[in-house]
C-alpha positions in Angstrom: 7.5 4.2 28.7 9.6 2.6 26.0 12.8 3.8 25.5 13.1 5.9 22.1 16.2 4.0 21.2 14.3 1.0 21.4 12.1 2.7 18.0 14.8 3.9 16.5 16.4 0.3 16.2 13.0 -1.1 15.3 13.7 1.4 12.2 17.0 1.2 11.2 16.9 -2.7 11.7 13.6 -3.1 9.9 13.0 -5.8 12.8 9.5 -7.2 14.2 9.7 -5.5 17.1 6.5 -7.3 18.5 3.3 -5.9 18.6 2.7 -3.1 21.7 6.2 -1.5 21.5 5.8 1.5 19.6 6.9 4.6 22.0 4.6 7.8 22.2 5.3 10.5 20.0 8.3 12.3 20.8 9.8 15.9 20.5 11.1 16.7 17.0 14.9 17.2 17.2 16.2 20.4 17.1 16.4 21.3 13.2 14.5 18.7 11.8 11.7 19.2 9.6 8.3 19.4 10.8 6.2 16.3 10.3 4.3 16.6 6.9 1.1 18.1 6.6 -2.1 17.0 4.7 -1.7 20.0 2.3 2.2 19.6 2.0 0.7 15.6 0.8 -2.0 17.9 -1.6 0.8 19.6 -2.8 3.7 16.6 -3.8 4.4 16.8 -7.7 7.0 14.4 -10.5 7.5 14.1 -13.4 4.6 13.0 -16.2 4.1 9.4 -16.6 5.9 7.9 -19.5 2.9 6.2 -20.8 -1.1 5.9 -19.9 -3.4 2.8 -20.2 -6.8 2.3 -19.5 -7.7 -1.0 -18.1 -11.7 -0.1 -18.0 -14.2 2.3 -19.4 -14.9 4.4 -16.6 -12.4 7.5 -16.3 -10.7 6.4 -12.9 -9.7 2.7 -14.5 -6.5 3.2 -15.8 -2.6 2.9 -14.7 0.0 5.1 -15.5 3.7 3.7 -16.4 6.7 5.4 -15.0 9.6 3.4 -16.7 13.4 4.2 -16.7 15.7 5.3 -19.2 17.7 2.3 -21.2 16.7 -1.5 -22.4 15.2 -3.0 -19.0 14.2 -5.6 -17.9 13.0 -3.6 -14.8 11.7 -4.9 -11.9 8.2 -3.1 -11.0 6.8 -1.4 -7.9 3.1 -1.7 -8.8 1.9 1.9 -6.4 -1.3 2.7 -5.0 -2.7 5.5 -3.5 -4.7 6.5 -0.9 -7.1 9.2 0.3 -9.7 7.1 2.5 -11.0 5.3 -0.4 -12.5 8.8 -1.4 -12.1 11.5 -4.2 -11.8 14.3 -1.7 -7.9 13.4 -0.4 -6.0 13.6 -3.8 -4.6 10.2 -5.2 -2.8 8.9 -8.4 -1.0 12.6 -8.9 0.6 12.9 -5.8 2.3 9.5 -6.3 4.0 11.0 -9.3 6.5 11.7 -6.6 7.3 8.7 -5.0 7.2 7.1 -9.0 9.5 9.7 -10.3 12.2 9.1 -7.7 12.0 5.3 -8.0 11.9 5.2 -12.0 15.5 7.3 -11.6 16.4 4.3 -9.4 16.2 1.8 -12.4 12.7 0.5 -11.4 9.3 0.8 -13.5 6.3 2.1 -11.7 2.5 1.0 -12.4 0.5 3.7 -10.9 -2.8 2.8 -10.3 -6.0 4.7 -10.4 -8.9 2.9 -9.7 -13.0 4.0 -8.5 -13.6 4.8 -5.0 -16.3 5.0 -3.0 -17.5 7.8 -4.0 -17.7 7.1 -7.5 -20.3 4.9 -9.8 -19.2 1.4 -9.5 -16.5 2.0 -6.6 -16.3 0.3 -3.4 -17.4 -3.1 -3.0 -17.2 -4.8 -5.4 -15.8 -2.5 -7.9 -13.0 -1.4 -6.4 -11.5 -4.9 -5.4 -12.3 -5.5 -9.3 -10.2 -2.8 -10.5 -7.2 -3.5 -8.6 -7.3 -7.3 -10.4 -8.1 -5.3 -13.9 -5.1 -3.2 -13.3 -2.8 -6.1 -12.3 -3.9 -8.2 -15.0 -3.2 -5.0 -17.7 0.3 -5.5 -16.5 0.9 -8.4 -17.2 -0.2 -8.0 -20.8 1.5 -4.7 -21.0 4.9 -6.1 -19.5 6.5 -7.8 -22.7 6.2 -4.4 -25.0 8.1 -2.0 -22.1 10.5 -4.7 -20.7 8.9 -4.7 -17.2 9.7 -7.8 -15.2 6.9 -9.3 -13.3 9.1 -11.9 -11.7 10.5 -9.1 -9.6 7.6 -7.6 -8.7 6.4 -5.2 -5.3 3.0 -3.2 -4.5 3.4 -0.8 -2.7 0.3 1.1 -1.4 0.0 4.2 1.2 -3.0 4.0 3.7 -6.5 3.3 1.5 -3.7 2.1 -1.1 -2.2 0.0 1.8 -5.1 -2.0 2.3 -5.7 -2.5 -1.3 -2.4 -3.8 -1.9 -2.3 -6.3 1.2 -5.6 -7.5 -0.1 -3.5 -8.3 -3.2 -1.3 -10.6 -1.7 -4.3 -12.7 -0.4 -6.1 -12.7 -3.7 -5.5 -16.4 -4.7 -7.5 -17.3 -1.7 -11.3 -16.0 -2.6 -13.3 -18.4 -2.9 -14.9 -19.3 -6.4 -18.5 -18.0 -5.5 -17.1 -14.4 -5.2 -17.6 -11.7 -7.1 -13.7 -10.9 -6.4 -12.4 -14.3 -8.0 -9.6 -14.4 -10.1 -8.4 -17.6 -11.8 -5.2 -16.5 -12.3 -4.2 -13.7 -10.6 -0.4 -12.2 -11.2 1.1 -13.2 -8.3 2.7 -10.4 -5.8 4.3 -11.6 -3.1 6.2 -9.0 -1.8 4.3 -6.4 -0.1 4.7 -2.4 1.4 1.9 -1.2 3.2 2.7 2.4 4.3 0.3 3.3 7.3 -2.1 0.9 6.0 -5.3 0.3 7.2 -5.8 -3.3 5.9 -7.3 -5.3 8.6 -11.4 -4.4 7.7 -12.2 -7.1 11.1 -10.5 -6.2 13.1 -10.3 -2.1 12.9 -13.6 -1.2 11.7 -13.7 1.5 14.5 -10.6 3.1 13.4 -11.4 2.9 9.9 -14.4 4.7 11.0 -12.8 7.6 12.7 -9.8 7.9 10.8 -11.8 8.0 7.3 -15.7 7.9 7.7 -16.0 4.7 6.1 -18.7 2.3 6.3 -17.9 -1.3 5.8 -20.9 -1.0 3.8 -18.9 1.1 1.6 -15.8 -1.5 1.6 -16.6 -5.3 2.3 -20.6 -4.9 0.9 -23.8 -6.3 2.7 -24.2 -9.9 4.1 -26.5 -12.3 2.1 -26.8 -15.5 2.1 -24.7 -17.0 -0.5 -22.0 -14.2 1.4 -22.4 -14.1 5.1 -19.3 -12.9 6.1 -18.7 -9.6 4.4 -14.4 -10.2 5.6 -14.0 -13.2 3.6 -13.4 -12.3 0.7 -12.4 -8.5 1.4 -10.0 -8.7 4.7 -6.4 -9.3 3.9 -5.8 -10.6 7.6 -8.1 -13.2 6.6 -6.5 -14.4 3.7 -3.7 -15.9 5.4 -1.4 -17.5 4.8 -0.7 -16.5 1.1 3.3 -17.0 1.1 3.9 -12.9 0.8 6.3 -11.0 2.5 4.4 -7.9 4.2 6.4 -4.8 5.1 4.5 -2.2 7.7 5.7 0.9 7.4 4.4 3.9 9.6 5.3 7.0 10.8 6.0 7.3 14.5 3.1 10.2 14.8 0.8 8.7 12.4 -2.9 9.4 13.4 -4.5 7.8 11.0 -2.8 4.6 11.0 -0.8 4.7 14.4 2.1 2.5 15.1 -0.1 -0.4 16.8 -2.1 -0.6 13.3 0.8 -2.2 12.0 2.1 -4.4 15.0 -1.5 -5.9 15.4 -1.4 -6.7 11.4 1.9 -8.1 11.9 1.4 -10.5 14.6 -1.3 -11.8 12.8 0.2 -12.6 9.7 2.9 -13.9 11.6 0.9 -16.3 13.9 -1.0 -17.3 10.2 2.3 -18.7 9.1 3.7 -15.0 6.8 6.3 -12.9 6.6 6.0 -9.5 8.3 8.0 -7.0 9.2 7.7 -3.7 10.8 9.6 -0.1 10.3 8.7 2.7 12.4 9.7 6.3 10.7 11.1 8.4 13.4 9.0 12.1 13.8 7.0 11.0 10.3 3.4 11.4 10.0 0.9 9.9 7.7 1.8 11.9 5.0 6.2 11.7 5.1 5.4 7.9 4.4 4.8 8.4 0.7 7.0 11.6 0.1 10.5 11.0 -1.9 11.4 14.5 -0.6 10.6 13.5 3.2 13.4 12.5 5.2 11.4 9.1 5.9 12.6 8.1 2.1 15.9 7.2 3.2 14.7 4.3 5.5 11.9 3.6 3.0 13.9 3.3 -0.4 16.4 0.4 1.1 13.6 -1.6 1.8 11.7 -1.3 -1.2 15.2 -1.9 -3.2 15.8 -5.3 -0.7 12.3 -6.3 -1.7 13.2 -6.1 -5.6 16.3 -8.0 -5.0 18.4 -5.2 -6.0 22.1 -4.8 -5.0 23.4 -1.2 -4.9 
């Protein structure tokens, strides 16, 4: 067994802490608050966006602004949700917590909405296409609310997760894909809170944890697109220059600890930065809660990324 203080370092240190090392699930101690709940996630509220701006013409393409009191420039934490790449889990509204907490912090938030797979025109391609709509609305909305794109992080939780470590790959798809970009926004700095990024490689996972087909997320072979991962699987877009966080709660379920080891010896081996932080007693759900005790370990990291000195 691995010692526990071995985790807790990995933590507080925000080391590597190589891949296999992740302890089981320990006891909560005595007086700390139970691990998060899926309905505690349902129930996570902030305050009301300061602005609204659709990207698309279907009702789930649009981003929401969060952006702090006084002249700016502000750097931006560009947040995605999750919810299994599904309708059925929540989404954009329960970020209004994480968004609410950081825009008091001095930093803008671009909440994203975007279609899933379980509405018309989500998953592949559509989805992929709405997270490069969304970045690119950004940019041309950045000037008017003195949002600085030079400091710039995305930040996704699980389904969000993968979305935004897709992101950091984007300059790599090849021409012939649907999911080109000529000139993406660049994001190299990266949080992926219990992510499930790595389509190749955790298919079965995915599976179990969510019910997803890769049907559903990387589309159908064909002959002009054999391999479905190409142009979907963030582990295969590397190296991309980003800087990739991992961030999981020690009794995550969905994405346990290993998910984010495995992702980060790979990017690693590729020639990336990647880090990971293991939340002591946190489940999937304290990972993206400002009101969780995991915040404290999570905000220093997301402020380091930003280049901000407090």
């Amino acid at each position: 067994m691995i010692p526990r203080l071995h985790l807790l370092l990995c933590s507080m240190l925000v080391s590597g802490c190589g891949a296999g090392t992740a302890a089981p699930p320990s006891p909560a101690s005595a007086g700390a608050p139970a691990p998060m709940t899926l309905n505690d996630y349902l129930a996570l509220t902030g305050p009301a966006p300061t602005a609204t701006f659709a990207y698309g013409s279907a009702p789930s393409q649009y981003a929401q602004l969060f952006r702090p009191s006084g002249p700016g420039p502000f750097p931006v934490v560009v947040l995605v949700h999750g919810g299994c790449w599904t309708v059925q889990f929540g989404g954009i509204t329960q970020m209004h917590n994480v968004a609410g907490a950081l825009a008091a912090r001095g930093i803008a938030v671009w909440n994203v909405e975007y279609r899933r797979v379980d509405e018309p025109g989500g998953g592949y391609p559509g989805t992929y296409q709405d997270m490069n709509a969304a970045l690119d609305k950004l940019a041309a909305e950045a000037p008017a609310h003195q949002l600085d794109t030079t400091r710039i992080l995305a930040m996704g939780h699980s389904a969000g997760g993968q979305l935004v470590q897709w992101l950091a790959g984007r300059s790599k798809i090849a021409p012939t894909s649907p999911l080109f970009h000529p000139n993406p926004l660049p994001v190299p700095a990266i949080i992926s809170l219990g992510g499930l990024a790595d389509l190749r490689h955790e298919k079965e996972l995915i599976k179990s944890s969510c019910g997803r087909d890769m049907v559903q997320l990387a589309g159908s072979p064909s002959a002009q697109r054999p391999d479905i991962y190409a142009d979907t699987n963030a582990a295969d877009l590397m190296p991309n220059g980003s800087q990739t966080v991992l961030i999981t709660g020690e009794l995550d379920t969905v994405s346990p600890p290993r998910v984010a080891y495995a992702y980060a010896a790979r990017a690693q081996a590729a020639g990336d930065q990647a880090r990971v932080v293991i939340l002591p007693g946190a489940s999937h759900y304290d990972e993206i809660a400002a009101t969780s005790p995991s915040w404290k370990l999570i905000l220093p990291v997301i402020e380091q990324a930003l280049r901000l000195s407090r």
